[in-house]
C-alpha positions in Angstrom: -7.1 9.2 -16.5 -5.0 11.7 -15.0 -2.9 11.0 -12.5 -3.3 10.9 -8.9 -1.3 13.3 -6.2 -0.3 11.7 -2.8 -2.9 13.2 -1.0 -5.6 12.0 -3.3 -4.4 8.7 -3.3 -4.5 8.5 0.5 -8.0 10.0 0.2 -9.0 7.6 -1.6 -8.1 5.0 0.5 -9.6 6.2 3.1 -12.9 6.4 1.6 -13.0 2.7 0.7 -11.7 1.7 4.2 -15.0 3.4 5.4 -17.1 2.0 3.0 -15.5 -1.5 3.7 -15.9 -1.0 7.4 -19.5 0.3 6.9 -20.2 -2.9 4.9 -20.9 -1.4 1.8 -18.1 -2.8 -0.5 -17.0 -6.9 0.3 -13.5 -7.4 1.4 -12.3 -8.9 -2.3 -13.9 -5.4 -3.6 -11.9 -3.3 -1.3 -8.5 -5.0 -1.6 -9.0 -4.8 -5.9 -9.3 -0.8 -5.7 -7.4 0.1 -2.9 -3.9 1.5 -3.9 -1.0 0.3 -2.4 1.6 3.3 -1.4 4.3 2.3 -1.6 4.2 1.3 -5.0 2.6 4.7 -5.7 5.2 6.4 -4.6 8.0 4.4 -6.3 6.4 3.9 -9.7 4.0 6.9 -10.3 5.0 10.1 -8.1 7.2 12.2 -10.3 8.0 14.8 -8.1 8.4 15.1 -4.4 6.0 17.9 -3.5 3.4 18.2 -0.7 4.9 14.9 0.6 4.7 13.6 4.0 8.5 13.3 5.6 9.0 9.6 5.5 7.3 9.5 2.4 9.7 12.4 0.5 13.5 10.1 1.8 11.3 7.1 0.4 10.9 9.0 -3.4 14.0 10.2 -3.4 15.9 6.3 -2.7 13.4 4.9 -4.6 11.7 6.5 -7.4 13.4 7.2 -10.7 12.5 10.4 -10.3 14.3 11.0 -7.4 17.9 11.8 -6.4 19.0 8.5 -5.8 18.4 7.5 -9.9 21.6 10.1 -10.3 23.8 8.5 -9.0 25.9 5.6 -9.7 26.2 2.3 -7.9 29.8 3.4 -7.2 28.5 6.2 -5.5 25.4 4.8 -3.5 27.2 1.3 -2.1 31.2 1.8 -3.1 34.1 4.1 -2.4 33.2 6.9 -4.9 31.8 10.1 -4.1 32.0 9.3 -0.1 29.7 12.4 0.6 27.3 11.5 -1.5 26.8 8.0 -0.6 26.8 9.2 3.3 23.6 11.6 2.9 22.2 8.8 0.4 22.4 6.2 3.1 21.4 8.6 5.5 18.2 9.1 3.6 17.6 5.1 3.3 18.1 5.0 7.1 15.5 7.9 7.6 12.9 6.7 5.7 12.4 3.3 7.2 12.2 5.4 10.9 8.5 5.8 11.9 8.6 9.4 12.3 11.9 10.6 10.8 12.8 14.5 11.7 11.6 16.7 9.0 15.3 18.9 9.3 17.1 15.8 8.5 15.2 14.4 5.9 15.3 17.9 4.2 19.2 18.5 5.1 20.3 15.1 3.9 18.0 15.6 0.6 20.0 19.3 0.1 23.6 18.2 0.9 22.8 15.0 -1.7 21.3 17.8 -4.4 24.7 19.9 -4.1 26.9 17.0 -4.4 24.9 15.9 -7.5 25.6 19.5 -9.0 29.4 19.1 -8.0 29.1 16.0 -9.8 27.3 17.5 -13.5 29.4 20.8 -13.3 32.8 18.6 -13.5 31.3 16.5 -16.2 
């Protein structure tokens, strides 16, 4: 089966919501085939294009394809690396806001991809 984009996924759900309000599909029907997003986007997405705002911070914290996978522990929760582990909490911070700003999720994503270059051209 190939593999779902965001937008399809969503599409999808909304379909069966219909059909489930429409009472065409029973409630245990609905809840076996819908897709649960989050879990989408952490286990499945493997790139963050064509993503809504809130849902591109959550890929990059939580998805190993994302910017968060690396970087160290050190460098996410400790005393290494200070800028990086500012614009990486930065982006956990954004993506648990409603309707984070599209110019901070995108600056915050930037700043975290040059200080992840910094970090492989010294190594």
């Amino acid at each position: 089966m190939k593999s779902l984009t965001y937008k399809e996924a969503r599409t999808h759900n909304r379909k069966l919501r219909n059909a489930w309000l429409a009472d065409k599909i029973e409630t245990d029907e609905y809840h076996a085939k819908q897709i649960d997003m989050s879990k989408f986007i952490r286990y499945e997405l493997t790139t963050d294009a064509h993503l809504p705002v809130a849902a591109k911070a959550y890929f990059h914290v939580a998805n190993p394809n994302g910017l968060g996978a690396l970087l160290s522990d050190d460098e996410k929760f400790g005393y290494e690396n200070f800028n990086a582990r500012y614009h990486y909490k930065e982006l956990r911070r954004l993506m648990l806001l409603k309707r984070p700003g599209v110019w901070n999720v995108n600056f915050h994503i930037s700043e975290l991809k040059k200080e992840i270059n910094k970090k492989l051209e010294v190594a």
